[in-house]
MDAnalysis code that builds the backbone (N, CA, C; Angstrom):
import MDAnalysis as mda
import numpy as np

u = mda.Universe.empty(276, n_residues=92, atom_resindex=np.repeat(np.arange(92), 3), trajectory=True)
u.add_TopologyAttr("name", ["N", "CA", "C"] * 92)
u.add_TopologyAttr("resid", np.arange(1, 93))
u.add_TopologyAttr("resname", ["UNK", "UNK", "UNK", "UNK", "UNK", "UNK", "UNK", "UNK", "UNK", "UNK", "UNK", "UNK", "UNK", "UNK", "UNK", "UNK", "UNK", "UNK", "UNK", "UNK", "UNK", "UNK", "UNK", "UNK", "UNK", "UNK", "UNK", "UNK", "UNK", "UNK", "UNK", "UNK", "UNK", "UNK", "UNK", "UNK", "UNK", "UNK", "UNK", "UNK", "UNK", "UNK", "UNK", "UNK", "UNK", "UNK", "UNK", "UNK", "UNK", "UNK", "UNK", "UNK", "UNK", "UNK", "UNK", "UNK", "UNK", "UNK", "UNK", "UNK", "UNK", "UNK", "UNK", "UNK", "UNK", "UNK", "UNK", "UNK", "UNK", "UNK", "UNK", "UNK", "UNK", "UNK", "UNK", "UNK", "UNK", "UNK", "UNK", "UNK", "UNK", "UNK", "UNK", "UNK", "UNK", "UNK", "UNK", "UNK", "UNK", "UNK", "UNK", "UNK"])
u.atoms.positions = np.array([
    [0.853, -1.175, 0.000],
    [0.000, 0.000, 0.000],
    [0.892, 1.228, 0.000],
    [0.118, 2.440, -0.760],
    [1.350, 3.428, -0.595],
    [0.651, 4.137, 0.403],
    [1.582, 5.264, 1.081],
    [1.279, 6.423, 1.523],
    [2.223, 7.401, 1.893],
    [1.505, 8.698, 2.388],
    [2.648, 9.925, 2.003],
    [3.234, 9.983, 3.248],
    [4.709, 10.556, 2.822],
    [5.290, 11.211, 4.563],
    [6.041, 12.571, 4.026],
    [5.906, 13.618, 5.235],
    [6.011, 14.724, 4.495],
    [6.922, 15.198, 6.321],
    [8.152, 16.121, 5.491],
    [8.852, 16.272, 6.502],
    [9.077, 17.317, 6.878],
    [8.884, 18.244, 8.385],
    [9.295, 19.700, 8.387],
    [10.880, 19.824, 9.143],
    [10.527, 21.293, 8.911],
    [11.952, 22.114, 10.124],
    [12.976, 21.144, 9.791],
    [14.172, 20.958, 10.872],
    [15.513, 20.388, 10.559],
    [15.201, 19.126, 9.709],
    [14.506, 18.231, 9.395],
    [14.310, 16.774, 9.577],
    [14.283, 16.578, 7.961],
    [13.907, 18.238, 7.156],
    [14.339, 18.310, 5.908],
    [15.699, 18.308, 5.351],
    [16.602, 18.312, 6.574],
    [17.997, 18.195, 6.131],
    [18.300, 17.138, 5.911],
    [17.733, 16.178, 6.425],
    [17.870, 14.577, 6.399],
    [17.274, 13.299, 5.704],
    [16.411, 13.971, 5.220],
    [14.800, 13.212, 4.218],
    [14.407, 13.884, 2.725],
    [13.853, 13.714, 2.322],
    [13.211, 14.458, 0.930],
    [11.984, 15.071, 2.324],
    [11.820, 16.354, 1.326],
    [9.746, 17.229, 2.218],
    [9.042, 16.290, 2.147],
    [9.030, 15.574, 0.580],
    [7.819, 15.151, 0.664],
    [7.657, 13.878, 0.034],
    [7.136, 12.243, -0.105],
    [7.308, 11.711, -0.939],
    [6.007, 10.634, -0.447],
    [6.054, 9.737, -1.605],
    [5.406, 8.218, -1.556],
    [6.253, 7.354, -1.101],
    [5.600, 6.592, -0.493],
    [6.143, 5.147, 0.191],
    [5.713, 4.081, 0.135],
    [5.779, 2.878, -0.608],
    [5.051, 1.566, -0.335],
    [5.386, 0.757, 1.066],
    [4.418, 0.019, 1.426],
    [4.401, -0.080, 2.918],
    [3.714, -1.149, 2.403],
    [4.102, -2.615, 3.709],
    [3.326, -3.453, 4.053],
    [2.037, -2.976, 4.647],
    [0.835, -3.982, 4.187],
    [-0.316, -3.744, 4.744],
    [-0.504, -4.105, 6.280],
    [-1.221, -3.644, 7.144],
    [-1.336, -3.290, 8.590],
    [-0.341, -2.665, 9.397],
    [1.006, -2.540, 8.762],
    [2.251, -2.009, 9.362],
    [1.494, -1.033, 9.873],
    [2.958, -0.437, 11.119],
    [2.498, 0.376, 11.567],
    [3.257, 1.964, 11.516],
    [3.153, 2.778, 12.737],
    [3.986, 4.378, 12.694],
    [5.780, 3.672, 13.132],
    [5.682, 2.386, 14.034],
    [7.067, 2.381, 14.163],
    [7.651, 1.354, 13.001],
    [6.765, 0.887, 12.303],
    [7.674, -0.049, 10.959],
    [8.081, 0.794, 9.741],
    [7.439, 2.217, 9.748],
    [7.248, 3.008, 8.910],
    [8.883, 3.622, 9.447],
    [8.854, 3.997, 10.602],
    [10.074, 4.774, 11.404],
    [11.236, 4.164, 10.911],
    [11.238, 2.710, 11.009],
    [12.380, 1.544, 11.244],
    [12.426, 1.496, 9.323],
    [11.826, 1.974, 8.745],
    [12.090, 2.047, 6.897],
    [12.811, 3.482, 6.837],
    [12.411, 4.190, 7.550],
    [12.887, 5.636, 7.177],
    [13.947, 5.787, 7.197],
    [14.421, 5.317, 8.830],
    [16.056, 5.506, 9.135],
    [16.632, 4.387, 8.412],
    [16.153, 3.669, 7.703],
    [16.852, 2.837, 6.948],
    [17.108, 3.562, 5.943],
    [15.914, 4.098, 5.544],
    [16.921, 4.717, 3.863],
    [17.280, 6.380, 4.182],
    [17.095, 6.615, 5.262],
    [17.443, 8.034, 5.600],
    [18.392, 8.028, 6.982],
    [19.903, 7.409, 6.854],
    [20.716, 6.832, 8.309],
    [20.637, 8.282, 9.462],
    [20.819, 9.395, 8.439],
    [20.905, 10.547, 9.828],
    [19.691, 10.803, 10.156],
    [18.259, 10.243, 9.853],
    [17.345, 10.153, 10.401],
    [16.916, 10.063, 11.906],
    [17.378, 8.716, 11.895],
    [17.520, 8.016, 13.459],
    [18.257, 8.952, 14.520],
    [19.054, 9.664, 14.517],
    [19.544, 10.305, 15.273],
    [19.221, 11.662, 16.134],
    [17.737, 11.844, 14.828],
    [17.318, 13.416, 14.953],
    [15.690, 12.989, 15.709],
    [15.759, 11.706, 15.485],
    [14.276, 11.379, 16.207],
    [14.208, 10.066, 17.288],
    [15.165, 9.446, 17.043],
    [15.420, 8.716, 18.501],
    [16.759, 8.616, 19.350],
    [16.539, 8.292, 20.741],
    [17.498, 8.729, 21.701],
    [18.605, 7.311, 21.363],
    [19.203, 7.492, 21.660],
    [20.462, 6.196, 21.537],
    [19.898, 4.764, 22.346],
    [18.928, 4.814, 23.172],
    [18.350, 3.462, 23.270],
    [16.961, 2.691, 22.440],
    [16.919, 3.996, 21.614],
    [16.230, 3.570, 20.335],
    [14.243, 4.263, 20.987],
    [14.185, 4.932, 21.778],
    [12.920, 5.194, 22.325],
    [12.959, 6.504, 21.668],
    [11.673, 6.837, 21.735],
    [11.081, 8.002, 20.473],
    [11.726, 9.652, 21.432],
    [12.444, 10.506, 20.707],
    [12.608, 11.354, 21.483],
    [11.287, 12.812, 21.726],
    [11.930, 12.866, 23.128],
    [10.221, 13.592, 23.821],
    [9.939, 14.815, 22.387],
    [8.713, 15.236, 22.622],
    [8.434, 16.598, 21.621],
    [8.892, 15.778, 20.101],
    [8.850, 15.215, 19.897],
    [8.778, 14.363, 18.303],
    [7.158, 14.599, 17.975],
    [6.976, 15.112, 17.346],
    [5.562, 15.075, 16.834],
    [5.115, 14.580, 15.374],
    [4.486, 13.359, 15.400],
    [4.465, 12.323, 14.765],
    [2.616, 12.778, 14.188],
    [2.165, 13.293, 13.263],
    [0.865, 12.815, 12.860],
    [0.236, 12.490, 11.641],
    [-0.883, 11.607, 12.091],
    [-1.333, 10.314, 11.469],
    [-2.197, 11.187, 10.970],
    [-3.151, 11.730, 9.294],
    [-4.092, 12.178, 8.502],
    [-4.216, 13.237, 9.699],
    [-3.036, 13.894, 10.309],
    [-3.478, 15.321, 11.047],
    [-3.603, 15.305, 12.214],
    [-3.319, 14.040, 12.879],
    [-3.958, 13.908, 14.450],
    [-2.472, 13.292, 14.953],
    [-2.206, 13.917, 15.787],
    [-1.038, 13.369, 16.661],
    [-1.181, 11.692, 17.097],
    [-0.184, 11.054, 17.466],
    [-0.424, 9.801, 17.156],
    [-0.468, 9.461, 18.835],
    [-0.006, 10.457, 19.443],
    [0.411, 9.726, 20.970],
    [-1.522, 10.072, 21.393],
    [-2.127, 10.166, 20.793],
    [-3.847, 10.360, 20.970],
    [-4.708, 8.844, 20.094],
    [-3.924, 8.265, 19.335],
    [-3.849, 6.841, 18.700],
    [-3.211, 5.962, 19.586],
    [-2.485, 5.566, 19.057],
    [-1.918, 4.156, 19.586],
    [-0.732, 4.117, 19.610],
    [0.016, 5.817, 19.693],
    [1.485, 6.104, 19.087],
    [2.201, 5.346, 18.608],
    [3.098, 4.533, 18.565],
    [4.111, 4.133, 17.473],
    [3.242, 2.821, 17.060],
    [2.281, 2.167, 17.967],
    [2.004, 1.276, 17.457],
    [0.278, 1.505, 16.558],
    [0.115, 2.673, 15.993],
    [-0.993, 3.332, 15.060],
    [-0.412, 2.645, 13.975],
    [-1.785, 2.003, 13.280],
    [-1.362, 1.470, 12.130],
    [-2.157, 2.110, 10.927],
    [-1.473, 2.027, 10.191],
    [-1.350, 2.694, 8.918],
    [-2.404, 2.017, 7.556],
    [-2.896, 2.906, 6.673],
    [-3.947, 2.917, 5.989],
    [-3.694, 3.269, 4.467],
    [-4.010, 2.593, 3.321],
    [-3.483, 2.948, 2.122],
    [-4.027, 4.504, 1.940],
    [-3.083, 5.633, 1.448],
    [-3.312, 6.948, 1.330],
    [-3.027, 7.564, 2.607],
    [-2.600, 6.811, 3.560],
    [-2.185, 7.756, 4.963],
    [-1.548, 8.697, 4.537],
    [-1.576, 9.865, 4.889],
    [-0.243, 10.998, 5.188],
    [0.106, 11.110, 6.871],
    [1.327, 11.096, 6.658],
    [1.739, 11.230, 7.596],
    [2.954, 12.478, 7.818],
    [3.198, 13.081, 8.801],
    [3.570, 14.515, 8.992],
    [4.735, 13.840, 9.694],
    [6.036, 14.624, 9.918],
    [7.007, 14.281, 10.703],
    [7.708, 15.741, 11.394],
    [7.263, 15.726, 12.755],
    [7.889, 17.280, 13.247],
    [9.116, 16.657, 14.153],
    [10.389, 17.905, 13.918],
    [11.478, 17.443, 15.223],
    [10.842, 18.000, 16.105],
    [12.039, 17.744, 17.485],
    [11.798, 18.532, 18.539],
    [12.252, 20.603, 18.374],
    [11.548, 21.380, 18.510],
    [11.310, 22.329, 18.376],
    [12.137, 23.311, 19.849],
    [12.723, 24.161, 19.615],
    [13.762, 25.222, 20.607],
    [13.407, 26.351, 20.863],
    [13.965, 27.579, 21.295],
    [13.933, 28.550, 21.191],
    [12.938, 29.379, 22.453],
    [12.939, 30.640, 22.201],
    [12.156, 31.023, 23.293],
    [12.273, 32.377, 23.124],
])
């Protein structure tokens, strides 16, 4: 099944903005994760902590809805999903 992932702020330094993805059917937000940093290696670094757990303020959403309000990493995925990818965010 395909679906979209679309990337903001730093995380465009590391990914294409915007693209298609074929995906196993029922997979989920973390099999999707575990493809990304596969074909995107400085990926992993900008969104998980070195014991591999999602880093805090990662904002992950599923057709617009934050996922930690789903089933967070384990939200599974739908042919035509878009999915959004925010880093953690600074400043003040």
């Amino acid at each position: 099944m395909k679906i979209t992932v679309k990337s903001f702020a730093t995380l465009r330094d590391h990914m294409d903005a915007e693209f298609a993805i074929e995906i196993q059917e029922s997979a989920t937000i973390a099999d999707l994760l575990t493809m990304l940093t596969e074909r995107y290696p400085k990926l992993e670094g900008e969104i998980f902590l070195e014991d591999g757990t999602l880093k805090d303020f990662v904002n992950i959403l599923l057709n617009g809805r934050n996922i930690a309000f789903i089933k967070g990493l384990d939200s599974i995925l739908s042919e035509g999903d878009r999915i959004a990818l925010f880093p953690p965010a600074g400043g003040g």
